[in-house]
C-alpha positions in Angstrom: 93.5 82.9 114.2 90.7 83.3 111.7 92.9 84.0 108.4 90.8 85.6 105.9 92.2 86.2 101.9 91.4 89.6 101.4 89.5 89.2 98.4 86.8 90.4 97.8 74.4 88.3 98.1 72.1 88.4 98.4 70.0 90.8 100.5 73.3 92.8 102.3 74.2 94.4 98.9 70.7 94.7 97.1 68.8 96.0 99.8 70.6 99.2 100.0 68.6 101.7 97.9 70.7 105.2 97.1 68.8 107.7 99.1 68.8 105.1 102.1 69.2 107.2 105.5 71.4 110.3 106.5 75.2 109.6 108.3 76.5 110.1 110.7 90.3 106.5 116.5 94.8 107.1 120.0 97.6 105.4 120.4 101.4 105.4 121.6 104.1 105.9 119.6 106.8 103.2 119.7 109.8 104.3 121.8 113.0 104.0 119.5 115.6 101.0 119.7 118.9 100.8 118.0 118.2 100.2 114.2 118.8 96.2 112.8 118.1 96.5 108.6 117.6 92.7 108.6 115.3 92.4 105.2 115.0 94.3 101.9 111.2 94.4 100.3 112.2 94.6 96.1 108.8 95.9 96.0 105.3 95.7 97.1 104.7 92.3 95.5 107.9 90.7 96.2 109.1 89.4 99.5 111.9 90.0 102.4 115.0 89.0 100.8 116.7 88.5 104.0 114.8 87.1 106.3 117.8 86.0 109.2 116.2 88.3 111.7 116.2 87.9 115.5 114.3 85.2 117.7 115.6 86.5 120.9 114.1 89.9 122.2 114.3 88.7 126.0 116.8 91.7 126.6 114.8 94.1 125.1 112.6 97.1 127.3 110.7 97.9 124.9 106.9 97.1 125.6 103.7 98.3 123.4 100.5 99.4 125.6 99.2 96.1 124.9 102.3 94.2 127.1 104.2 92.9 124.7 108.0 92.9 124.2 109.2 94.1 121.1 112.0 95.4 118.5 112.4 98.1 115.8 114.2 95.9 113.3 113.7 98.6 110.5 112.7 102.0 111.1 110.0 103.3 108.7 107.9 106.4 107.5 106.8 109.3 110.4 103.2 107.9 109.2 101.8 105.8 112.1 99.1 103.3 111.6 96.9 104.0 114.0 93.2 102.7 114.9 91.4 101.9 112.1 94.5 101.7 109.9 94.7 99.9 106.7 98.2 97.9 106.2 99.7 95.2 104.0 102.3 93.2 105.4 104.6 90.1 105.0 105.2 88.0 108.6 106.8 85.0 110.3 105.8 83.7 112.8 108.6 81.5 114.8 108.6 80.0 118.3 111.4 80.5 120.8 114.0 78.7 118.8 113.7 80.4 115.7 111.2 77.7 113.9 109.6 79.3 110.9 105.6 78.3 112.1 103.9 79.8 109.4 104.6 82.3 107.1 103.3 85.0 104.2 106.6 85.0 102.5 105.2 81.8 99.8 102.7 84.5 98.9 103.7 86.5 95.8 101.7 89.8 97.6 101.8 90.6 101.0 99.4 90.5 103.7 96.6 93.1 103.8 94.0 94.1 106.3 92.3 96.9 108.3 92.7 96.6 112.3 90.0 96.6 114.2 88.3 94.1 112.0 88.9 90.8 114.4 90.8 89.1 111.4 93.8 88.6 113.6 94.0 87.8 117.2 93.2 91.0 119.1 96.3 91.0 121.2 98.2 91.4 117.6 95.4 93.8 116.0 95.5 96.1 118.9 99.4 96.1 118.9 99.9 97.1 115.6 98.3 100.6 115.6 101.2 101.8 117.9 103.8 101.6 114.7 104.6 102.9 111.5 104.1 102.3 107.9 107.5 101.0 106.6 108.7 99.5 109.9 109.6 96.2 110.5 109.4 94.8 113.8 109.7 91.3 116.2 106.9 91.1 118.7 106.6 88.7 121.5 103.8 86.8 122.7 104.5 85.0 125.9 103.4 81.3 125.8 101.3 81.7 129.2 99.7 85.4 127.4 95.3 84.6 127.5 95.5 85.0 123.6 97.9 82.6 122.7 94.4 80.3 122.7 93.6 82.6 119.6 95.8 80.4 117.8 94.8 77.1 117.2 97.0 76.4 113.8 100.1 76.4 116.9 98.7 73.3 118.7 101.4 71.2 117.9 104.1 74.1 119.8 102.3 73.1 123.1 101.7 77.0 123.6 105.4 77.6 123.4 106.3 81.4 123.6 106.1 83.2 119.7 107.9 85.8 118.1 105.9 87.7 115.1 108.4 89.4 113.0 106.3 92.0 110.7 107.5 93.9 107.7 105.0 96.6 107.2 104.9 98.0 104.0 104.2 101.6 102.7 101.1 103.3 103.1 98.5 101.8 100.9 97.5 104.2 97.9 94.2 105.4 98.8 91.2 107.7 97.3 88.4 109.3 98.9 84.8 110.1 98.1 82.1 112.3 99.1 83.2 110.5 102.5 83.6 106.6 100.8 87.3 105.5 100.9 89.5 103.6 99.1 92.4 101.5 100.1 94.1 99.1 97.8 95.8 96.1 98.7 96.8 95.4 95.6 96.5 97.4 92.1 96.1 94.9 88.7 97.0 97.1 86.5 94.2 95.1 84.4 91.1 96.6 82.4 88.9 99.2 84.1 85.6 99.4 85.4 83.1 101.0 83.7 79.5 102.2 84.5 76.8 99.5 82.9 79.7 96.8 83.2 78.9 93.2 84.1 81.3 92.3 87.3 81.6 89.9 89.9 83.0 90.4 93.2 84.4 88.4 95.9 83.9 90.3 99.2 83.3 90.0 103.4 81.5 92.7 104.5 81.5 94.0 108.1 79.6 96.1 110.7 80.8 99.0 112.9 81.9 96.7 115.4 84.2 94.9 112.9 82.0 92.1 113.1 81.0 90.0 109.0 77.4 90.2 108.7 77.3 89.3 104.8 80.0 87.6 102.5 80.1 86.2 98.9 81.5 82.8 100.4 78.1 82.0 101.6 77.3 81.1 98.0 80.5 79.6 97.1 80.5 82.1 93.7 81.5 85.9 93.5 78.5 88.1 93.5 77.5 89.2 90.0 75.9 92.8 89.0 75.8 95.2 86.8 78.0 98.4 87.6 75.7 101.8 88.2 72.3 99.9 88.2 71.6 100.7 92.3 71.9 96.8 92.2 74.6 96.8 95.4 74.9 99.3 98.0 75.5 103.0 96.9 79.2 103.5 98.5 80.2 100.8 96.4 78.7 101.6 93.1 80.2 105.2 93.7 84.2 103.9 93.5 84.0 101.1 91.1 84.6 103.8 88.2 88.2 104.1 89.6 88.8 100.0 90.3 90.4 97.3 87.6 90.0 94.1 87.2 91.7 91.8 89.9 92.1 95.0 92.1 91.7 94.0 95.9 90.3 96.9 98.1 88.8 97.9 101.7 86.3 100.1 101.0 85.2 102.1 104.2 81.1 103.8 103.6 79.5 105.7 105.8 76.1 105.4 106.9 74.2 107.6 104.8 76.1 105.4 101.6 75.3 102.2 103.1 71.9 101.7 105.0 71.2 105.0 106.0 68.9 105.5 109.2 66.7 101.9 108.8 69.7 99.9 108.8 69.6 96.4 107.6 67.5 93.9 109.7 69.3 92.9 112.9 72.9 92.5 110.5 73.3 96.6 110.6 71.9 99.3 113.3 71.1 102.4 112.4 73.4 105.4 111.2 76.1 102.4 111.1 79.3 102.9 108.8 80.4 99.7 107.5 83.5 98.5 105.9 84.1 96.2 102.8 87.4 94.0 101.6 86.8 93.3 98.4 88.4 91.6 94.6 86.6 92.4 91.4 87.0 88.6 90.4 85.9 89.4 86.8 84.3 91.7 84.2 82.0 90.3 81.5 
C-alpha cells in the first residue's frame, strides 16, 4: 500500500502561465445492518475512544459491488462519498484474530484522501465510494482476494484474511472557485495567506487518471514562491487567499486553471483537470 502524508518544482508548477488553454462520477448505496455504536470521535483531531469493535463479520450478508463483506458499525450522515470523494478517516487494520496490524489511531489527525487517487489499494479505494460520511464500518478482505498483494507492510501475516475497520468522519469543509475546489484535511487555525506572501509548500500533484506526475519530495524541500506572482499554476494562486498556515488541502483545478489546451509535456494531456494535496509548510 503506497501510504502517502497528505501534505502538501520545478517545471509542473512554473510552467503554467494564467491564460494557459480553455477547460473542459455512480455508485450503490450500502444496504442497512443493525446499528453497533462501537467508538466515539471527540472531534475531528482526536481519536476513537473505543475502539473494541468486531473482528468477526463471517455472518454478515452484506457485500459492497466490489465483493467484499462488510458491517455498518455506526450509521452516519445521508451524504454518500461517492467517486471522486474527498474523506478523512481514522482505521485499523486487524487480521482474523483481532491483531491490531497497523493503525491511524497514534496520529493526532485522521487520515485524509481523495479516492480515485491510487493512494490506497484499489480494492479499498473503490469500496469506499459506496458509504457515507460519518459512518463507521468493518470490511473484509479475504486472504486469497488478488489485492491482498497490494499490501506488502502485511508480509509477516502470510496473507491471512484482514478486517479494515474505518471511522469516516464528517464531510470535509470545502470552498469553490470559478470551478477550483477546496477541501481541507485539516484547518490551522494559524496566520493567513496573503497576496505578495513568501510560502512554501509541500505538495504531490496528480493527473486525470490519478496518477503523481510532479511532487515537492523530488527535492527533499517544500517548494518556495511568492503568492500572486503567476510563479505556480493559476488554480492554485487563485485559493491561497483563503488558506493558513499549516493548512493541509486537495485542491481539484480544471483544465483551463492548470495547463489549458498544450498540456504539460508528456506529464499532462490536453484539456486535463488535475488534482493537488497540499500543506503550506511555512510563510516568510
Amino acid at each position: 500500500m503506497r501510504v502517502i502524508i497528505l501534505f502538501i518544482v520545478g517545471l509542473a508548477l512554473v510552467a503554467c502561465s494564467p491564460d494557459a488553454g480553455e477547460s473542459k462520477k455512480e455508485s450503490v448505496v450500502p444496504q442497512k445492518t443493525e446499528v453497533k455504536d462501537t467508538g466515539q470521535l471527540n472531534s475531528d483531531t482526536l481519536s476513537i475512544q473505543d475502539t473494541s469493535s468486531m473482528t468477526d463479520i463471517s455472518d454478515t450478508n452484506l457485500v459492497t459491488t466490489t465483493g467484499l463483506m462488510y458491517q455498518v458499525l455506526r450509521e452516519g450522515a445521508d451524504e454518500k462519498i461517492g467517486e471522486g470523494g474527498v474523506l478523512k478517516f481514522h482505521y485499523e487494520l486487524k487480521d482474523k484474530n483481532g491483531t491490531v496490524i497497523k493503525s491511524s489511531l497514534k496520529n493526532v489527525h485522521p487520515y485524509g484522501m481523495k479516492l480515485g487517487l491510487e493512494l490506497v489499494p484499489k480494492i479499498l479505494d473503490k469500496s469506499l465510494v459506496e458509504f457515507n460520511y460519518g459512518q463507521k464500518i468493518a470490511l473484509k478482505i479475504p486472504s486469497q482476494h488478488p489485492e491482498m498483494e497490494k499490501f506488502p507492510e502485511l508480509a509477516h501475516t502470510e496473507k491471512d484474511t484482514l478486517i479494515y475497520e474505518i471511522d469516516i468522519m464528517p464531510q470535509p469543509k470545502t470552498l469553490e472557485r470559478e470551478g477550483v475546489k477546496v477541501s481541507w484535511l485539516y484547518e490551522s487555525g494559524a496566520v493567513k495567506v496573503d497576496s505578495g506572501d513568501v510560502i512554501g509548500i509541500d505538495y504531490f500533484a496528480f493527473d486525470e487518471a490519478g496518477n503523481i506526475f510532479n511532487t515537492s519530495r523530488d527535492n527533499g524541500v517544500p517548494y518556495e514562491f511568492t503568492v500572486g506572482k503567476a510563479q505556480i499554476v493559476k488554480g492554485l494562486d487563485m485559493i491561497f487567499a483563503s488558506l493558513r498556515q499549516g493548512d493541509k488541502v486537495v485542491v481539484e483545478i480544471p483544465a483551463k486553471h492548470a495547463f489549458g489546451s498544450k498540456g504539460l509535456l508528456d506529464k499532462v494531456g490536453p484539456n486535463e483537470d488535475v488534482t493537488y494535496m497540499l500543506t503550506i509548510d511555512y510563510k516568510k
